[in-house]
N, C-alpha and C positions, 0 to 999 in steps of 0.2 A: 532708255536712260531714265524716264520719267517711271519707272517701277520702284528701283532704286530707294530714294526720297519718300516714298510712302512707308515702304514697309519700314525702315528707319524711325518713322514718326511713330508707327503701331508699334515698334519694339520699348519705343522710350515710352506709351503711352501705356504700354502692360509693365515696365520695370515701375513706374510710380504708384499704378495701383497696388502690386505687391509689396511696396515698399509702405503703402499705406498700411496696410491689411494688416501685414507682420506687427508695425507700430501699433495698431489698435487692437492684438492681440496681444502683444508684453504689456500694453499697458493694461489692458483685465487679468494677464496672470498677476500684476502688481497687488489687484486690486482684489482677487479673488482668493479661498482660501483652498489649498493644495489638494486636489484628489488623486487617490492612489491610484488609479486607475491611468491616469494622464503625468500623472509624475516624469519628470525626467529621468531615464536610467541611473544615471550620476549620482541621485538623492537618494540620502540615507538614511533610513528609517528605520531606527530602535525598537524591537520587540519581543515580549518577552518570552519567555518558552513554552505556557501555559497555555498563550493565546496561539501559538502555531499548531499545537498539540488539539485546540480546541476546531478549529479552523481545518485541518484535517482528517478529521474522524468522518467530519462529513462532506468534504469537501472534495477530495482527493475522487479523480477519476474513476481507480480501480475499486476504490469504495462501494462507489456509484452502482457500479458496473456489477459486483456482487452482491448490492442489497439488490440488482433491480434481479438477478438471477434466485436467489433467494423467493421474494416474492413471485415470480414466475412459478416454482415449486409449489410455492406454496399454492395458487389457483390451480395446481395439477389434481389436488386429493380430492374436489368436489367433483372434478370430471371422472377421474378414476372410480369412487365411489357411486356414479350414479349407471342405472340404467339404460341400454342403447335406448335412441329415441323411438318412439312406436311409428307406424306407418299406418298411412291413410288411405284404402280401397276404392275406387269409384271403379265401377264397369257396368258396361250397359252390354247387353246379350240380344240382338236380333234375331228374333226367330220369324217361321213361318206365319204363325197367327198375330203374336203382341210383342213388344218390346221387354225384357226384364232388363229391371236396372237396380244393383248390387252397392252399397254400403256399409263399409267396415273398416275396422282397426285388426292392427297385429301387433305383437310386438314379442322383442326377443327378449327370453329368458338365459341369461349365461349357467354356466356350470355351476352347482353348489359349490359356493366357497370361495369363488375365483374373483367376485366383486371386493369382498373382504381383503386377499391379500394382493390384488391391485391398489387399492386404498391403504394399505398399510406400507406398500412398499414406495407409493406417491409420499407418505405423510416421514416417512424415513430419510427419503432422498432431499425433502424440502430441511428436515432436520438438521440433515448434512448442510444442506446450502446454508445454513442460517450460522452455524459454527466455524463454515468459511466465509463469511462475512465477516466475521468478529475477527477471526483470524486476519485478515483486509485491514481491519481497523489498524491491529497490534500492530500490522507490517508498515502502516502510512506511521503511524505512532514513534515507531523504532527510525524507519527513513527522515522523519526530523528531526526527532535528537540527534541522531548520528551527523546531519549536516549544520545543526545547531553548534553542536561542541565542537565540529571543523572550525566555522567562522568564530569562534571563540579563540582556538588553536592559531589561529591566521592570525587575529588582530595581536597576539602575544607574540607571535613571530618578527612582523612589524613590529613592535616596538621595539624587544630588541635588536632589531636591526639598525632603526632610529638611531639607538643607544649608541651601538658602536660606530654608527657615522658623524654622529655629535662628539665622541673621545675623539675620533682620527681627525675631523676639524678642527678642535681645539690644540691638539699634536701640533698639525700642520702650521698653525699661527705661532704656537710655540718655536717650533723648529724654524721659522722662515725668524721669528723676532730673532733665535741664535744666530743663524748664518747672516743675520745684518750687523749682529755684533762680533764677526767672524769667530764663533762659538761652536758652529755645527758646519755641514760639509753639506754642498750642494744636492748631491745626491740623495740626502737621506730627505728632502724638501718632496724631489720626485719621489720616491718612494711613500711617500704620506699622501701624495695626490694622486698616486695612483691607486691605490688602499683606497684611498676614498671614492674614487668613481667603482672602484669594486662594490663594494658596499652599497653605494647609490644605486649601482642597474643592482642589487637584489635587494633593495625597499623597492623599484618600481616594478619589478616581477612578481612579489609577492601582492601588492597594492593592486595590479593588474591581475591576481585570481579573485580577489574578491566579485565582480560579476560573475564568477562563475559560481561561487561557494550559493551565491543570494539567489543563483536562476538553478540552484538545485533543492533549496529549503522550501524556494516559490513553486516548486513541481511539485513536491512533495506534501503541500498545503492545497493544491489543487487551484494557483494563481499560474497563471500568463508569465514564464517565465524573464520575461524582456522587461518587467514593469521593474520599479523604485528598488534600490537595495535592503532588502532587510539583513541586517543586522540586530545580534544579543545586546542586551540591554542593561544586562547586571548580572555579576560574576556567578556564579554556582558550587555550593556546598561540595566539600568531599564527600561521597558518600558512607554508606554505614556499610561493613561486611557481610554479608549476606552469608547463611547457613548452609552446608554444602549440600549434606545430607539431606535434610529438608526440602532445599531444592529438588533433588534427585525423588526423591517422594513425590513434590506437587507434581509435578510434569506429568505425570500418569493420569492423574484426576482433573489437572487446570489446562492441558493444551488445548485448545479447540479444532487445530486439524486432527489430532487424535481423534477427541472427539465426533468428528466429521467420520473419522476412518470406521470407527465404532457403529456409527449411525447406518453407516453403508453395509456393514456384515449383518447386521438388521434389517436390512431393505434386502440383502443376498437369500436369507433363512424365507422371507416373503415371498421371493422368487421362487423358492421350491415348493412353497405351498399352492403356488400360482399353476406349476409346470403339472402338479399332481391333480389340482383341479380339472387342468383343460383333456387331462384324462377321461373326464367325467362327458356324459352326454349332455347338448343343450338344448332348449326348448325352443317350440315356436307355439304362441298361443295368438288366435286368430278368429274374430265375431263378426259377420255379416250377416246386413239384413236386406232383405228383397223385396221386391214390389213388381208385382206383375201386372201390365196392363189387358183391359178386355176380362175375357172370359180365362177360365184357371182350373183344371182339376184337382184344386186342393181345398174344394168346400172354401169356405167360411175366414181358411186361414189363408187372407189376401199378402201378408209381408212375413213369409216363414223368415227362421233364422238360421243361420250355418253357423258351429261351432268348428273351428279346426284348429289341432294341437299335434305338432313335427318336434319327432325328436334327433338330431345327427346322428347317429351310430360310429366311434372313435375306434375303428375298427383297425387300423393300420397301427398295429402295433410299436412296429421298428419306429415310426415317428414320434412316438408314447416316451418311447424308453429314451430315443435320444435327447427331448424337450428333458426331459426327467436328469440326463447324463449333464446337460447342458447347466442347467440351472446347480446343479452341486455342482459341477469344476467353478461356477463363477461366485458359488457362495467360498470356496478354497478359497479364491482368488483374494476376496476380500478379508478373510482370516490371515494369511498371508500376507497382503497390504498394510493392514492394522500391525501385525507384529514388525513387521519393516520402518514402519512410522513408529513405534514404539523403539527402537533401534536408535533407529536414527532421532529422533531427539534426546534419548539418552547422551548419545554422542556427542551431540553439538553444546547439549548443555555442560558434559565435562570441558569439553573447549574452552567453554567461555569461561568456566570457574577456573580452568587454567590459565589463561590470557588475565583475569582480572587480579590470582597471584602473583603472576608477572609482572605487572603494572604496578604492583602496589609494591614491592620488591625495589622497583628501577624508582618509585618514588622517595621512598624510604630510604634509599643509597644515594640517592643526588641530594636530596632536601638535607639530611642531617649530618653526612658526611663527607660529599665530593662539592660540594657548594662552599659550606661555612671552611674549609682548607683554601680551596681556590681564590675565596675574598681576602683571607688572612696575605694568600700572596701576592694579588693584584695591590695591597694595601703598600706592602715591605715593597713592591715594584716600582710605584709611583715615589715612594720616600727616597729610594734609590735614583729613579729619573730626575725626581728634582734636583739633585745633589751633582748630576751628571756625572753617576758613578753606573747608569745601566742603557744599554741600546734603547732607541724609542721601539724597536722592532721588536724586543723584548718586550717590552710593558703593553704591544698592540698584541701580541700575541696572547699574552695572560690574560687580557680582556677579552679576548673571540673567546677565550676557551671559558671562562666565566657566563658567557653569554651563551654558549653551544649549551651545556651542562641548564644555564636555568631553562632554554628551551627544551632539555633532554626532559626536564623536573615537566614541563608543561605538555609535552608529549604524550607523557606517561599517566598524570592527569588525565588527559583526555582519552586516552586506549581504557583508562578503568571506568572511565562517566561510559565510551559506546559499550565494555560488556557488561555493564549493567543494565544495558539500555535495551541490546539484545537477550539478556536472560527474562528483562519481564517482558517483552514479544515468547521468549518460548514460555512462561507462566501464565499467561494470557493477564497479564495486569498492567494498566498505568494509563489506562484511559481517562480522562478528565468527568466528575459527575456529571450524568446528565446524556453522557457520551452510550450507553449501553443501548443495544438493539430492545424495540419492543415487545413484548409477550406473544407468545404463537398466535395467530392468526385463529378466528374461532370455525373459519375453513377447515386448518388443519385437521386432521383426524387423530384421536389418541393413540400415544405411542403404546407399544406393548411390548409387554417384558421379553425378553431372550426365550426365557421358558414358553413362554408362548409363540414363539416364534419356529423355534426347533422341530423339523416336521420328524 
């Protein structure tokens, strides 16, 4: 019984320390100013598109993850380029009479030609990497806009949601002042309140996507999705119409996974020059030098020297031709990849040039003419309600649909800001200054022309 009574005293004596601790820690967040890092999820933080955009490029994960492969390539072309390492002889020879003991270097000589188009096909493949970086950038670039103008699309959604819960309440007091002046009918009272809890759970269903919109802008900036809500900060320009044609042109010259594709059928022409090399015989050059102890039947010269020089003989044909058979199916391959990716973003960029028709179509028909009609009748609805010459179910209904139509208008806004967002990801443009990768590495090896490459 005497356990009881203690632990009791340790429980109340751990709830006051806690109870301190918390107090003396709201009162330094009172006092302290707000980091985003420790933010409340709850809190809402304004920001502009520029700074997620900038926050991004280098920030983002997969970013990361692509420059550091990139630079990896790129440490590949000095190894590719250089020489195997030489090797270091020591032997010692016991014989009958003296000890010799032997001193030398060796080292391997590769095939004519084969160091050159290892190095060239290291210095292509790093090229690649360096073009799918960029492309990394465009795609972290593209994934915030696109969740940028979501949490845009959301905050317009709530509002008018808002909208029409503030008419239905104002209804509601309307109708309830009638039925106190036995003017209107019981019924239509619940009917106004029930309207309104409708409306109510979809402002708190929409208001409750917002953490999700913010833990996907915060993934896509390369933050901690759980921290502070970011939220846009200020509305955004319609855009300008982009040139179709034009576009269809850059895309050949500006994509960078193209480019990447390119760089690879360049690294593939390497490969054959590579495969026709190892055709070739390789060397072994080889210098030691000796020291003989005692007595020596070689006169005068006490530390001869051994010169030896081996060559492979690549005599196995069948293995020749199929390294050789090898290396062209996979330069195919990459001519083939290239025209594929040449395909297909043709495609995707009609897509989007169609989608952005679309858009601008569905805005051009709500904004100028299914809007300014629908107001003119919500307008004649209300002058009728008042008069109590029209249903209130009427006049709430001509407002949902006023309200559907300006979010249809705000939809469609936002379907034309992402495919313009994804045509500069396929044009490789819209990186913030300052945002471009830096100049090849003076590692790299220079590139060489297709013509040069062509065996």
């Amino acid at each position: 019984m005497g356990l009881m009574p203690a632990i009791l005293r340790a429980c109340a004596v751990a709830i006051t320390w806690v109870t301190l601790v918390s107090g003396a820690d709201t009162r330094a967040g009172e006092t302290a100013a707000p980091n985003p890092a420790t933010t409340d999820s709850t809190t809402t933080a304004p920001i502009d598109l520029d700074a997620c955009i900038a926050q991004a490029v280098t920030a983002n994960p997969e970013v990361k993850a692509a420059f550091a492969r990139w630079q990896a390539a790129v440490e590949q072309v000095p190894q590719a380029a250089a020489l195997p390492d030489p090797s270091l002889i020591l032997e010692t020879v016991t014989q009958q009479e003296s000890p010799e003991h032997r001193v030398g270097l060796r080292q391997e000589l590769p095939p004519p030609g084969l160091l050159r188009a290892e190095s060239g096909m290291a210095a292509r493949e790093a090229a690649a990497r360096r073009h799918q970086f960029e492309a990394e950038q465009f795609k972290a670039v593209y994934t915030v806009r696109e969740a940028y103008y979501e949490c845009r699309y959301l905050d317009a959604s709530i509002a008018f949601a808002r909208e029409a819960l503030e008419l239905v309440t104002g209804l509601e007091q309307t109708l309830r002042d009638r039925y106190a002046a036995s003017a209107a009918a019981h019924p239509d009272v619940l009917r106004t309140q029930a309207e309104a809890g409708t409306i109510g759970n979809e402002v708190r269903t929409l208001e409750d996507m917002r953490p999700v919109l913010s833990a996907r802008l915060r993934s896509a900036m390369g933050l901690a999705p759980d921290g502070p809500l970011l939220w846009p900060s200020a509305e955004i320009a319609d855009p300008t119409a982009p040139d179709e044609r034009a576009v269809l042109d850059a895309i050949a010259q500006a994509n960078p996974e193209l480019k990447a594709a390119r760089e690879r059928v360049y690294a593939a022409d390497f490969g054959r020059r590579r495969a026709r090399a190892l055709s070739w015989p390789a060397f072994m050059l080889g210098v030691k030098g000796m020291r003989m102890e005692g007595g020596s039947d070689m006169g005068d010269n006490e530390y001869p020297v051994e010169v030896m020089l081996e060559m492979s003989i690549p005599l196995n044909m069948r293995k020749n031709g199929a390294r050789r058979r090898q290396a062209t199916a996979m330069a195919r391959e990459a001519d083939a990849m290239r025209t594929a990716e040449d395909y297909r973003l043709q495609t995707a960029a009609k897509d989007v040039l169609y989608r952005y028709r679309d858009a601008t179509r569905r805005v051009t028909l709500v904004q100028e003419s299914l809007i300014p009609k629908q107001e003119e009748a919500v307008r004649a609805m209300r002058t009728a309600f008042a008069a109590s010459n029209t249903p209130f179910v009427d006049l709430i209904e001509a407002h949902r649909t006023l309200l559907d139509l300006r979010r249809m208008q705000e939809r469609a806004r936002t379907d034309r800001l992402e495919a313009l967002a994804e045509l500069d990801m396929l044009l490789g443009r819209g990186l913030p200054p300052g945002a471009q990768p830096a100049p090849e590495p003076a590692a790299e090896a220079p590139h060489h022309t297709p013509a040069e490459t062509t065996p």
